[in-house]
C-alpha positions in Angstrom: 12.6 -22.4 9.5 9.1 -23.5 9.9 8.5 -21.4 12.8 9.9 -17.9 10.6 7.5 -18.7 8.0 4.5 -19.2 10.4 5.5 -15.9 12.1 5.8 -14.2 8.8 3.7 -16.0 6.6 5.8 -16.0 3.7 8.3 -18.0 1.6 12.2 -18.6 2.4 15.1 -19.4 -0.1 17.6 -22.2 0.4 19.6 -20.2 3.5 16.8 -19.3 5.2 16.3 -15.5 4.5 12.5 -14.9 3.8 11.9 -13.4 0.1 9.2 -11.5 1.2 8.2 -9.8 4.4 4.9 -8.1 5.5 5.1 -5.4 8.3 3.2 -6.4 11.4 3.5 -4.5 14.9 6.7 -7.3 15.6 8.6 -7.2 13.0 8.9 -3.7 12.3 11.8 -2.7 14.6 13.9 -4.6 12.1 13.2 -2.1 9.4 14.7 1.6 11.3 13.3 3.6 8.4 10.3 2.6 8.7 10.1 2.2 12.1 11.1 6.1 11.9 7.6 6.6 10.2 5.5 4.8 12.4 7.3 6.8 15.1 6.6 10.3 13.1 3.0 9.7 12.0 3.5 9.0 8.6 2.3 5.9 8.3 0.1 3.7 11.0 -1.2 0.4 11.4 -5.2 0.1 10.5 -7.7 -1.8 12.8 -6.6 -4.7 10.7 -3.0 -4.6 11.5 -2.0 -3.7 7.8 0.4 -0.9 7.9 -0.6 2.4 5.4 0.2 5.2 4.5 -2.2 8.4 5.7 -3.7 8.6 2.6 -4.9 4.7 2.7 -2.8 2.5 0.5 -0.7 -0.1 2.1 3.0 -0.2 3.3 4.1 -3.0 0.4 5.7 -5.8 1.1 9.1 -6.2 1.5 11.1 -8.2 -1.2 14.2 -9.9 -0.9 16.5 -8.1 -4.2 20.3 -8.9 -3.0 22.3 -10.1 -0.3 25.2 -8.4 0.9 29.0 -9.6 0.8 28.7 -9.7 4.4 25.3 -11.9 4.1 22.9 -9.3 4.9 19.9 -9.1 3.3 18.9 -6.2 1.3 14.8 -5.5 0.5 13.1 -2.8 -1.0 9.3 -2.5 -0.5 7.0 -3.9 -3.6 4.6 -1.1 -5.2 2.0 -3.4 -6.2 -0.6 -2.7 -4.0 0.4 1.5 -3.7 -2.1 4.4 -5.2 -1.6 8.0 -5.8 -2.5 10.5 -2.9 -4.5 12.6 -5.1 -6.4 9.5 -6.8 -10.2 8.8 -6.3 -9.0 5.3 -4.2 -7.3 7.4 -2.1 -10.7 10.0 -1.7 -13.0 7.1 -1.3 -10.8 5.4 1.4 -12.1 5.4 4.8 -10.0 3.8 8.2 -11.6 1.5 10.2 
């Protein structure tokens, strides 16, 4: 387990599945839909490796809410870090 959460970074409840997941250029084949993005355009990775949208604000992390009957786990991506297109963060930002 040790070696998932240096991989990843992040925390891991009792079984093993990690709670929280941040995109890197690895692990993003295990997400198809947004793998799909990547693919299209609509989001890219910056010179930091941080995955964003066009507009600037970061691809959220992903957070463990359920796990499946059949054990899967089930994330959905956290908004806390997310800004408007059309907002003044998003005018100001510049990629590196």
């Amino acid at each position: 387990m040790s070696f998932l959460k240096n991989i990843f970074g992040k925390k891991s409840n009792e079984e093993g599945t990690l709670t929280q997941i941040r995109f890197t250029k690895d692990n993003i084949k295990n997400f198809p839909k947004y793998e799909a993005l990547l693919i299209d355009g609509k989001i890219k990775f910056d010179s930091s490796g941080r995955l964003r949208y066009l507009h600037g604000a970061p691809v959220g992390d992903m957070l463990l809410i359920r796990m499946n009957k059949d054990g899967k786990a089930v994330y959905k991506e956290s908004a806390k870090e997310w800004f408007d297109p059309e907002s003044q963060k998003a005018k100001d930002f510049f990629w590196k």
